[in-house]
Structures are given as structure tokens and as C-alpha cells.
C-alpha positions in Angstrom: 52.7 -15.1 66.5 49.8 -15.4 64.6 47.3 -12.4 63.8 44.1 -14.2 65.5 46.2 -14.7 69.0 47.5 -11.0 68.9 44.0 -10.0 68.2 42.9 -12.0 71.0 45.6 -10.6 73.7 44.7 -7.1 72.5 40.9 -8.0 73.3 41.5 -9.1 76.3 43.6 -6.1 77.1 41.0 -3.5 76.1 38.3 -5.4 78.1 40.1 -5.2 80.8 40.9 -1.6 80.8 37.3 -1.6 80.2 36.1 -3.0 83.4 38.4 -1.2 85.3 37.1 2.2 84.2 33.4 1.2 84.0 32.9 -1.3 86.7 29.5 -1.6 87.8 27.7 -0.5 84.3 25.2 -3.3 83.3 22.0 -2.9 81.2 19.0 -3.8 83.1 17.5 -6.6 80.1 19.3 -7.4 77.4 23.1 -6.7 78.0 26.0 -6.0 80.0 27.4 -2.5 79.3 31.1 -2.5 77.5 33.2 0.7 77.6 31.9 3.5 75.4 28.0 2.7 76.4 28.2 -0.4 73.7 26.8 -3.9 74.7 27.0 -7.2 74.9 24.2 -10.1 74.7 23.2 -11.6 77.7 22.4 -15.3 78.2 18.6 -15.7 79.4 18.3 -19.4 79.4 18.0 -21.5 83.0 21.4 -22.5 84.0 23.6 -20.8 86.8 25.7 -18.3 84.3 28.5 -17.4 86.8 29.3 -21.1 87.4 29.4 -21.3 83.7 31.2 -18.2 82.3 33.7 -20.5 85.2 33.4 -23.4 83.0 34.1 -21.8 79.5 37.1 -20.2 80.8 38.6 -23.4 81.7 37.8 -25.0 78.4 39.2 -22.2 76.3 42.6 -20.9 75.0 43.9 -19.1 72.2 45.2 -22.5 70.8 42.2 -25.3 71.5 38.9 -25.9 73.1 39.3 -28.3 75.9 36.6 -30.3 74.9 35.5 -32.7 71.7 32.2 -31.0 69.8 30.8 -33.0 67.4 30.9 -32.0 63.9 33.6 -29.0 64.6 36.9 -28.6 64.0 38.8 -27.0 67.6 41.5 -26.1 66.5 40.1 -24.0 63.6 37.7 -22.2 65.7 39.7 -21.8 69.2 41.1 -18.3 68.6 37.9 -16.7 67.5 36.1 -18.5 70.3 38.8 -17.4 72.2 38.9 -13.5 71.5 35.2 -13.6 71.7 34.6 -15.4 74.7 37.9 -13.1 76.8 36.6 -10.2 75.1 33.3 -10.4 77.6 35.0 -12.2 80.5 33.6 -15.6 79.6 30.3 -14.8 80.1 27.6 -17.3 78.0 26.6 -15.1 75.1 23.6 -16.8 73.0 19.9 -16.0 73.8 16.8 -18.4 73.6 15.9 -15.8 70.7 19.2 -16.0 69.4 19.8 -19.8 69.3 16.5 -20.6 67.3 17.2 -18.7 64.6 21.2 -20.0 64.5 19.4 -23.5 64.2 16.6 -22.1 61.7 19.1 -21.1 59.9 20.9 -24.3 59.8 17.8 -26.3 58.9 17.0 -24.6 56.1 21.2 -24.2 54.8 20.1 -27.0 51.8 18.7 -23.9 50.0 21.9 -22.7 49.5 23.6 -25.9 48.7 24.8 -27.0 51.8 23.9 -29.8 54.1 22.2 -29.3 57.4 24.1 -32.5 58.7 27.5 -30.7 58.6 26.6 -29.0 61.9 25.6 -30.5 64.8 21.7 -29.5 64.8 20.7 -32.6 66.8 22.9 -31.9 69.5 22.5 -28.4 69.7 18.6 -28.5 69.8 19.1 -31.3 72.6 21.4 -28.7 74.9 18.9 -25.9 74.5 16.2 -27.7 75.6 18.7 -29.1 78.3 19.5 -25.6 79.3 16.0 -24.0 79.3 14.7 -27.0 82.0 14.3 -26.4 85.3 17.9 -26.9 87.5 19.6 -27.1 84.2 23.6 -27.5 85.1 26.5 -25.0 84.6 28.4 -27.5 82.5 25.0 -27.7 79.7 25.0 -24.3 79.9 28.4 -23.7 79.0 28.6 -26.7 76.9 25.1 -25.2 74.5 26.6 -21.9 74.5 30.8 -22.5 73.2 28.9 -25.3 70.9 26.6 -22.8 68.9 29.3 -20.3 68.6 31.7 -22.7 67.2 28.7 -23.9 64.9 28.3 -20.3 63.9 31.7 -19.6 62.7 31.9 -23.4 61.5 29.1 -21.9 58.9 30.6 -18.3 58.2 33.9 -19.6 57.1 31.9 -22.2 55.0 29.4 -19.4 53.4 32.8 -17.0 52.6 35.4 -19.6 51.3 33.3 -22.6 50.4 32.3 -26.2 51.8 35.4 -27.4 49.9 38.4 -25.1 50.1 39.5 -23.9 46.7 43.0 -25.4 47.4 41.7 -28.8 46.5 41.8 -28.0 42.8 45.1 -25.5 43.0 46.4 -26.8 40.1 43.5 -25.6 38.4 42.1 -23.0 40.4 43.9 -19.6 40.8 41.0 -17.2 42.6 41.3 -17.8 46.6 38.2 -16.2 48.5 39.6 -13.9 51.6 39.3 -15.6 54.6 37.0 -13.3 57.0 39.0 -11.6 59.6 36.1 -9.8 61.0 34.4 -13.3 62.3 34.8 -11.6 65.7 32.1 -9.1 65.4 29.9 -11.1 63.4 29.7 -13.1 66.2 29.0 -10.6 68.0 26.4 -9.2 66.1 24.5 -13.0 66.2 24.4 -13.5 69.5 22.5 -10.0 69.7 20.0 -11.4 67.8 21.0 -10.9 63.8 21.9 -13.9 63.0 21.3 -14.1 59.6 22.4 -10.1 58.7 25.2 -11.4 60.5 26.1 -13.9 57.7 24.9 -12.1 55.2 28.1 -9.7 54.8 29.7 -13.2 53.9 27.6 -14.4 51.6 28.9 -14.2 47.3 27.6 -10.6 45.8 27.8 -12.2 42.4 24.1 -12.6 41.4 24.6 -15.8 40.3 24.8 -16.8 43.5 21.0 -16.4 44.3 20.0 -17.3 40.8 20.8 -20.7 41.3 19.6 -20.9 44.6 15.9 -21.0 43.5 16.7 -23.6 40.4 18.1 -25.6 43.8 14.5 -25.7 44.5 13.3 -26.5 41.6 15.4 -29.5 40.7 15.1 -30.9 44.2 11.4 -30.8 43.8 11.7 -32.7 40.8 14.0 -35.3 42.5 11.3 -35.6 45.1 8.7 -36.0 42.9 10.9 -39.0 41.3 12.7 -37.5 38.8 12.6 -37.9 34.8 12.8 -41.4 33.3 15.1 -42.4 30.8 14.5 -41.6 27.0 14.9 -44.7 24.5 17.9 -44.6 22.6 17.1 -44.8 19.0 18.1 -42.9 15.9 17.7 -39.2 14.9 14.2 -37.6 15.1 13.1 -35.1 12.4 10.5 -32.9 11.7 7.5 -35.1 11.0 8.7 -38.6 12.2 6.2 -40.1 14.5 7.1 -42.4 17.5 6.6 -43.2 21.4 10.0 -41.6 21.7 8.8 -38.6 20.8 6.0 -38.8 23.2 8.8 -39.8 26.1 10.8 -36.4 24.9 7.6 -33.8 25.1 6.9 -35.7 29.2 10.5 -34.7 29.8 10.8 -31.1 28.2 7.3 -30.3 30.3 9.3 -31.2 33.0 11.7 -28.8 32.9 9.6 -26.2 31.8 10.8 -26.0 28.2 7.8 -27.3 26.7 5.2 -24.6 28.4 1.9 -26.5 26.9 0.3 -29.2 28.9 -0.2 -33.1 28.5 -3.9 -32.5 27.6 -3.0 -29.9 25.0 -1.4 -32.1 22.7 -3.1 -33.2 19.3 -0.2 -35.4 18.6 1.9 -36.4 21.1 3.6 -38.7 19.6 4.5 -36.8 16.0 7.5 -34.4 16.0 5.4 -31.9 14.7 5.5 -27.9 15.2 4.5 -27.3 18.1 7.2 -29.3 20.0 10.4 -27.7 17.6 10.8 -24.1 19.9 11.0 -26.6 23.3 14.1 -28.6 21.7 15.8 -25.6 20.2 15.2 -24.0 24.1 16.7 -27.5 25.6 19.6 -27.3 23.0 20.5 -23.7 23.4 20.7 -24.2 27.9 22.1 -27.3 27.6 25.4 -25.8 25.6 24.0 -28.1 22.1 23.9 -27.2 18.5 20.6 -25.6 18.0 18.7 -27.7 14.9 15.4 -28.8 14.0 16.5 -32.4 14.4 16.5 -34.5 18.0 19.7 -36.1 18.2 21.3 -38.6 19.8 23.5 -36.4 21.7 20.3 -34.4 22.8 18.7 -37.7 24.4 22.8 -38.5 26.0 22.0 -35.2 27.8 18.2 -35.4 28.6 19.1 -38.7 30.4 21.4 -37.1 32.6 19.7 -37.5 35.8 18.0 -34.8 38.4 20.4 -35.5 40.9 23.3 -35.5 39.0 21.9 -32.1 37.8 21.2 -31.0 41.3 24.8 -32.0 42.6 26.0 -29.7 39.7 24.2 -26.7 40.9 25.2 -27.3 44.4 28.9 -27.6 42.9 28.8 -24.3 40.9 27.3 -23.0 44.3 30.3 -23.7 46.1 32.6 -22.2 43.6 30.9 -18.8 43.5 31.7 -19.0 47.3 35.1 -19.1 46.1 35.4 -16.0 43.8 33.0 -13.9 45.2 32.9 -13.6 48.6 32.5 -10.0 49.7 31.4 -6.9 47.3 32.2 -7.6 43.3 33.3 -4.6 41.5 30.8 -2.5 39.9 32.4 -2.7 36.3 34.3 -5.9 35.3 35.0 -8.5 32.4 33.6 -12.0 33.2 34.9 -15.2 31.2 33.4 -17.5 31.9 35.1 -21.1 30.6 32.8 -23.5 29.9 30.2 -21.2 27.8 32.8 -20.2 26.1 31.2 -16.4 26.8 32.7 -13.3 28.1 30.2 -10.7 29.8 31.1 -6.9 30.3 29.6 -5.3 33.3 29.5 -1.6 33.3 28.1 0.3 36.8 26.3 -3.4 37.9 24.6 -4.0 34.4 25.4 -6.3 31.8 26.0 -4.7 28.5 27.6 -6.9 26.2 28.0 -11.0 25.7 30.3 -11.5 23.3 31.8 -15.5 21.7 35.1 -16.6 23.0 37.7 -19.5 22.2 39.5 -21.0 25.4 42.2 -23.4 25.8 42.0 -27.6 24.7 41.6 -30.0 28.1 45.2 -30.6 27.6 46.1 -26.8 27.6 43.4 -25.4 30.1 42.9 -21.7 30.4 43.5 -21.4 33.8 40.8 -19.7 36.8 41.8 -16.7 38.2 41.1 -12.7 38.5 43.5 -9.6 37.6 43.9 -6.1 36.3 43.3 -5.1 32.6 46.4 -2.6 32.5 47.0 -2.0 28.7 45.9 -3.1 24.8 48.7 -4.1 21.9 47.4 -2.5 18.6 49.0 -4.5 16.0 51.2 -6.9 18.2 53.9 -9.1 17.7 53.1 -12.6 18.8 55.8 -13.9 21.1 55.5 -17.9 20.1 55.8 -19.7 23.5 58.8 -21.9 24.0 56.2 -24.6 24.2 54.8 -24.2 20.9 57.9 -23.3 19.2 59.5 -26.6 19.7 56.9 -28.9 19.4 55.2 -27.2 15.9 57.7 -24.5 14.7 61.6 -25.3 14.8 60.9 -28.6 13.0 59.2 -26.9 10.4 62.4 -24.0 10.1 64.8 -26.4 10.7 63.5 -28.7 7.3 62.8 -25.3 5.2 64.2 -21.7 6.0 61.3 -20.1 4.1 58.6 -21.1 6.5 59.4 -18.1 8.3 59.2 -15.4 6.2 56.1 -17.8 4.0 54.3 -17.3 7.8 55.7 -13.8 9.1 58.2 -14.9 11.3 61.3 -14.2 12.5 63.7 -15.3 15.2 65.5 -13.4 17.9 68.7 -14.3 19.7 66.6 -13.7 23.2 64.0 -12.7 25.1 65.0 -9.3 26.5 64.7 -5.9 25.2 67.8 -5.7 23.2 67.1 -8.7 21.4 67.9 -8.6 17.7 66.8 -10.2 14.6 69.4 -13.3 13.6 69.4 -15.4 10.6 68.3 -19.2 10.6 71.6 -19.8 9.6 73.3 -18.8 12.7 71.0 -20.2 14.6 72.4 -22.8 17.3 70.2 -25.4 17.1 71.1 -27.4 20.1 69.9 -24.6 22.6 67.3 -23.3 21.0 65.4 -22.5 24.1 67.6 -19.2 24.2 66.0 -17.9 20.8 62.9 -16.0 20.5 60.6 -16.8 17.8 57.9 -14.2 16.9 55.2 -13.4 14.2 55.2 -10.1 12.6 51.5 -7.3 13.0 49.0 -8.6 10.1 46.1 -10.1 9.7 48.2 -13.2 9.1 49.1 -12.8 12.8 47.7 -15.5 15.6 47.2 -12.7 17.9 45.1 -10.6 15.3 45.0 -7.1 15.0 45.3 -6.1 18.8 45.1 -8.0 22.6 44.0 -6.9 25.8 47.3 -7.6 28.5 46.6 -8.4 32.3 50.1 -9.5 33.0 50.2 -12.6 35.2 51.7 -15.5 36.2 50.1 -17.7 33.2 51.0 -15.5 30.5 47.0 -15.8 29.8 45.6 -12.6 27.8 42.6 -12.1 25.5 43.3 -11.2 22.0 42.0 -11.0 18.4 42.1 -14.0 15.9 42.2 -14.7 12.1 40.2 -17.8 12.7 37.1 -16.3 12.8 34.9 -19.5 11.6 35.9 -20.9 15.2 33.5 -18.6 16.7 30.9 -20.2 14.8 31.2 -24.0 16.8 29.5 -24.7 19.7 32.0 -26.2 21.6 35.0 -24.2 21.2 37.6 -25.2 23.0 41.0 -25.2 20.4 43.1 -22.7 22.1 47.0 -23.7 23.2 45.2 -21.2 26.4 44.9 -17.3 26.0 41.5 -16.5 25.4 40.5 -15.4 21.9 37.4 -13.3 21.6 34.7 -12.5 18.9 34.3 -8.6 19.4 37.8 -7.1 19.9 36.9 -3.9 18.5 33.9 -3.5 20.5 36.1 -4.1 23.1 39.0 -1.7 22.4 36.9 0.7 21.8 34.5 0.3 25.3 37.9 0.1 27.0 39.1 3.9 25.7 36.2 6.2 25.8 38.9 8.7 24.5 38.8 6.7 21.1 35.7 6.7 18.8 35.3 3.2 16.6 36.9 4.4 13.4 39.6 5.6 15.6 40.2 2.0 17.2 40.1 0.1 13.4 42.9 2.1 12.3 45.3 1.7 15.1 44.1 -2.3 14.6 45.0 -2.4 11.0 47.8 0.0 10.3 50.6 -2.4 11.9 52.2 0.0 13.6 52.7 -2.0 16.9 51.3 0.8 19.5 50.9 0.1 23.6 48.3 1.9 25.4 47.8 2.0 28.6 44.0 2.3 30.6 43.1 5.5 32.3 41.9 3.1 34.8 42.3 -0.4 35.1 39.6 -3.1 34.7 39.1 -6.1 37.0 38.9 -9.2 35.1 37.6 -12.5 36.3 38.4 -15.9 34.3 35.6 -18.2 35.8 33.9 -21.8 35.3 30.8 -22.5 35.7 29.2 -25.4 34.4 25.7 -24.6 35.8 24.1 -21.1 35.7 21.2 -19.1 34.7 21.1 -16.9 31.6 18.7 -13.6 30.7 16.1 -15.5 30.3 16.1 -16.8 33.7 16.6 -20.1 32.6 19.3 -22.5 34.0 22.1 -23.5 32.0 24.1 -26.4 32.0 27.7 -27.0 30.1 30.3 -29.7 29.6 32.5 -29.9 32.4 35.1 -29.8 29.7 38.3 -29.9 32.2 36.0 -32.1 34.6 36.6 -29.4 37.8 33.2 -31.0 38.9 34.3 -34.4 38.7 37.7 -33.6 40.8 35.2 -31.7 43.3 32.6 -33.7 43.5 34.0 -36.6 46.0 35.6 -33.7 48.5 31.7 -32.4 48.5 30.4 -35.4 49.3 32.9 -36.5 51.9 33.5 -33.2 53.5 31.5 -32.4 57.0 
């Protein structure tokens, strides 16, 4: 039997009881008294309310509503309805006061990303005014009142888990929000007139969330206003090179706010001069582009990208946050997030560090999801994936024996514990799957001197590199998955208070292969976002370099 029906047949149990030992108790305004002097909302629209709390009970079960809504899925909201509706006999529950702010809310849901024609606004603002006429029907009544509850938990579940469901991209996408098991009381507390501190238990803590929320407005006031036009193509633009283009470029970096001086302002609009160089390094650096004196083609590919295209994105990123952060974040946590390649440390609700990180190539994608930072290598062994081993390491043993010790490895005849060291020579090289091949601590190591172990399902971990010059790209996406990351003793050594840095850089480079566990274990969140706003409190845009916008973009648009 499912949770939500057993929920329901205990409501209706305890309401009874209820009634039977406080029969008669009724508030004299606003509600009708429950057992232990609580209340319930009382409808105070036109309609005959016995004759419809009698209606309502016909069209409910703990299964389906007997009646077609528009815009609402029956079947997904008939138990809550359900174990709300039994819970107070059937009686209508939504107030005139109530019901306007439901459908304020509603009408103004674009600001978070969503659109006000999912619900059924139109229809529900026809009823009330059906309801609040003179010899307004049981059957309206009823009919208004089942309709804006099911609109109200239509929009909690969307707020908590998303317009799209994060199973649309579970190949890709590991973090599932929780669905709400409290919509019961949330409804309850609506339809006693806090709507909106209703939903806002549901609503992402991350503060990302609200960040982009006002950039929302800002790019939809641009699209209203018409938008940006194209740039010209043309060649690079230097320092001192004159030409309309240019003039076209300072129009659209006003636009955005990243060139701050106005049209009138300008000596020379049309000269690349000065004055113009700190609003293309600003475009560069939010858009995710090399930062350089010179306008390049790639720059103008970008700056033609148009405002709704950049709206849709922030309304996209919007809907992911919805999937990872629904409910109360952690106070301290490790945030990667994919397509900045950046990982953020937050320590008691502040951001203390942002620190360079390499992630996985489109066709070996670091995976989304959130786990437990439990304990750091020093000096580790790298286990070589079976993946990795025979596609760009067995070939390369098989034809020369020395590449292993050349390159610090050595091969083990399994995976286990007892595994021992074997010669190439007795290697059986038609199941090589059942041989371990792994590099010895060094600074020759792929791993580097120490990595950071959240075990999971994806064996995904962040860890030190000897490739250091691959922190100084922009786009920096050559991993075969695990994370590599620019700071890893800054990071041991925030990790273990216990440990001072001097302390850290010896157990790093001695290679002496040491485990250490975490007094306490840190949450850590692998994220994308491709749209963003950074300490500046500008917006950010990125690649969509393993196009999770592009998959999500037609369920948005399609789903209601």
C-alpha cells in the first residue's frame, strides 16, 4: 500500500476520533475547531458549503479525482487532495483572501522561471468570480475549491523537484531532489492564508537560486525592449583598429551593462581605443572566453547569441537548482561546479576559496551528483581503470615490457586485497581484464601527490595532477572523468585542522601511501551550471559542454 494512502486512512481515522470527542467546537470567524484547539480555514465565498463539502466527497478517493481539471494531472494529486480534503470532512477550504494570493502568486511565477500558463489561472479566476455571485451553485463551489488545491500542490511539487523531473536526463544526472512528503500541511497552511510562506519551505536554499532570478528580469526586459542585433562578422579587432564594427560592439556591451559609460560619452565610438578594452575583458571573463586585448571572432560567435536563447538558459539552470537543492543546503560543503570548471569551498554559509579544476572530455563526462568526503590518499597508487588499460596501456606493455617500469607501473594478478605483483611475462594476455594495472606514489603519478575519496558508484574522486599547465586553459575539459584540482594542498590541509601546511607537504611528497580518514565528513556536490552569477554580481554564462541544456530544453518547452 502506498505511503500517501496509509497517510490518508490514518487522517481520516484521527479526524474522526476527533469529532467524536469534540463535536460541537467551531470558531466563530475564521475556522472550524480540530482536536487539540487547532483549526482549519473556512470557506467564506457565496455558494451553499454543506451541499458542496457533499459534492467533493463524491469526486474524491485516495486513487483519482472524479472529474477532468484542466491543466492538472489527477492522478498525481488525488491522495494529497484526498488526505486533505477527509482530514476536514470534505469541507471547501480556500478563502476569497486565500484564493487571490494562490493566483497572484501564479501570475507573477515567470520570475522564477516558470510559466503562468502551466496552471489553470483563467479558469480558476472564472470560478471565483462564479462562486462569489449571488446564488452561486454547490457544484462551482466545489469545483473552484478541489481546482485551486490541486493547482497549489501542482506548483509545490514543481518549485521542490523541478518543471522537468530530473529523470529526464538520468543518464547524466545523479542528484534527485526529495519529493515533499509534507504537501499535506502546506496545504493546510495556504488555505489559512500563507500561501506564499507556504511554498517557501520548498523553494532551493542554494543562493544561486535567487541570484538568477533578478538577471531573469533583466534579460526579459531586454527581450522586450527588442533585444541586441547581430554583430558583423569580420576579422580580429585590435587595439587601435577603427571600424563601424566596433561601434556595433560598444551598443551591445552598454547593453548588458559591461560597458558602464554612455552613448553620449564616447569621443570615438568607432576606434577600439582604451576606454572600451576593461568592457571586453569583463564580457570575456562572464562569458567563460580567454581574456585578451583583442576582439575575436569567437567573442562576436558569443555576443550574437541571442536574448532569448540567454533567457531560456537562465530559466534552464533555474530548473536544475530546483533539482539539487530543494530544502536546507549544508552549512559547509565543496561545490564543483562542471562547466566553470571551478570548485567553491563553503565553510559555516561563506565562500572561502575558488580554486581551478579539470573535468572529464564530452565523451567521458564527469558525472552530476552529491556524496560524503570520507578520507584523503597521501601519496596514492593509481588504480588504471580497466577502460583505460586496454585501450592506451596493454598495447603499449604488450609491444615493450619496459614501458612499465619507464612509467612506474606494475601489474597485479587482481583486484582484491591479496593481490600481488606478477611479471609481464606470466601475464595471460587473452583475459587481461582479471589483472590490475597500477602506477606507483611520485610525482610521475596521474593521481599526484594525494586525492580526496567519496566512494561512489562512478568511481569519480578529486585528486592532484602532474599536469599542472592544464589549469592554465580556459576550457579545460581533458579528463578520462575524476576531477583534478589546482589547490590540493590548500585543500588537504582545510580538510584536517589537526595538520598545519608543512605538515600536509610532507605526507604529499614522502610516498609513503598513508589513508586518513575525516573527523567529520564533508558533503560534496558535483553540479552544472551553465548560467550563474559570480562575486561580482554579474551573470555568467558557459559552454554547455555535455549539451544538458540542449537534452532539457525541448521537455521545458513542451511540459505543462
Amino acid at each position: 500500500m502506498k505511503l500517501s494512502t496509509i497517510y490518508a486512512l490514518l487522517l481520516v481515522l484521527v479526524t474522526t476520533v476527533a469529532c467524536e470527542k469534540g463535536k460541537g467546537k467551531q470558531t466563530e470567524q475564521n475556522g472550524v475547531a480540530l482536536s487539540g484547539g487547532s483549526e482549519i480555514s473556512q470557506s467564506d465565498f457565496n455558494y451553499p458549503q454543506d451541499d458542496a463539502s457533499s459534492v467533493i466527497k463524491e469526486w474524491l478517493d485516495s486513487t483519482g479525482i472524479n472529474q477532468d481539471f484542466q491543466k492538472i494531472n489527477e492522478q498525481r494529486v488525488a491522495p494529497e487532495l484526498f488526505a486533505f480534503y477527509s482530514s476536514r470532512d470534505f469541507s471547501p477550504a480556500w478563502t476569497k483572501g486565500s484564493a487571490k494570493d494562490l493566483l497572484t502568486i501564479i501570475n507573477e511565477i515567470d520570475q522564477e522561471g516558470l510559466n503562468p500558463d502551466a496552471f489553470p489561472h483563467n479558469q480558476l479566476r472564472s470560478l471565483i468570480d462564479s462562486a462569489n455571485s449571488k446564488g452561486a451553485g454547490a457544484e462551482t463551489g466545489a469545483r473552484m475549491d478541489v481546482l485551486l488545491s490541486a493547482t497549489y500542490l501542482k506548483l509545490a511539487d514543481m518549485i521542490a523537484t523541478g518543471k522537468v523531473k530530473s529523470g529526464k536526463l538520468s543518464d547524466s544526472w545523479h542528484i534527485k531532489p526529495e519529493k515533499p512528503d509534507t504537501l499535506f500541511t502546506h496545504l493546510q497552511q495556504a488555505v489559512q492564508g500563507q500561501v506564499d510562506a507556504s511554498l517557501d519551505s520548498f523553494r532551493p536554499s542554494l543562493a544561486q537560486y535567487d541570484k538568477l532570478q533578478q538577471h531573469l528580469k533583466t534579460y526579459r526586459r531586454i527581450m522586450e525592449e527588442g533585444g541586441w542585433p547581430a554583430i558583423e562578422k569580420g576579422g580580429e579587432l585590435s587595439l587601435g583598429d577603427s571600424s563601424q564594427r566596433v561601434v556595433a560592439i560598444r551598443k551591445r556591451l552598454h547593453m548588458t551593462g559591461d560597458l558602464t559609460t554612455a552613448p553620449g560619452q564616447w569621443q570615438r565610438p568607432a576606434v577600439y581605443d582604451s576606454s572600451l578594452i576593461s568592457a571586453v575583458n569583463r564580457y570575456q571573463a562572464r562569458n567563460g572566453l580567454e581574456v585578451q586585448p583583442e576582439i575575436t571572432s569567437s567573442m562576436v560567435e558569443v555576443m550574437n547569441v541571442p536574448v532569448e536563447t540567454r533567457l531560456k538558459q537562465i530559466m534552464l539552470n533555474l530548473d536544475r537548482i530546483r533539482w539539487f537543492a530543494s530544502g536546507e543546503m549544508p552549512k559547509t560543503y565543496v561545490l564543483v561546479n562542471v562547466p566553470e570548471y571551478k570548485l567553491r569551498v563553503v565553510e559555516n554559509g561563506n565562500e572561502i576559496k575558488q580554486m581551478k579544476v579539470i573535468v572529464g572530455k564530452e565523451m567521458n563526462s564527469t558525472p552530476v551528483f552529491s556524496d560524503m568526503i570520507e578520507h584523503v590518499e597521501f601519496s596514492p597508487y593509481w588504480n588504471v581503470p580497466n577502460s583505460i588499460a586496454n585501450e592506451e596501456l596493454w598495447p603499449k606493455i604488450k609491444s615493450n615490457h619496459s614501458y612499465l617500469s619507464r612509467n612506474h607501473y606494475e601489474i597485479l594478478d587482481g583486484w582484491g586485497p591479496n593481490a600481488e605483483v606478477v611479471s609481464p611475462r606470466r601475464v595471460n594476455w587473452g583475459n587481461l581484464d582479471s589483472y590490475r594495472i597500477r602506477q606507483k606514489p611520485g610525482p610521475w603519478n596521474a593521481l599526484g601527490n594525494v586525492k580526496f575519496m567519496f566512494p561512489n558508484d562512478f568511481a569519480i574522486y578529486l585528486h592532484d595532477t602532474p599536469s599542472d599547465h592544464l589549469f592554465e586553459k580556459t576550457h579545460r575539459a581533458y579528463s578520462h572523468g575524476c576531477i583534478r584540482i589546482e589547490e590540493p594542498a590548500w585543500f588537504a590541509d582545510w580538510l584536517f585542522p589537526q595538520f598545519n601546511r608543512q605538515q600536509v607537504e610532507q605526507k604529499m611528497s614522502n610516498l609513503e601511501h598513508e589513508v586518513v580518514k575525516l573527523d567529520e565528513k564533508i558533503p560534496v556536490y558535483i553540479f552544472y551550471m551553465t548560467a550563474f552569477e559570480d562575486n561580482n554580481g554579474q551573470v555568467n554564462f558557459r559552454q554547455d559542454i555535455y549539451e544538458l541544456d540542449k537534452r532539457l530544453t525541448s521537455e521545458f518547452d513542451s511540459v505543462l
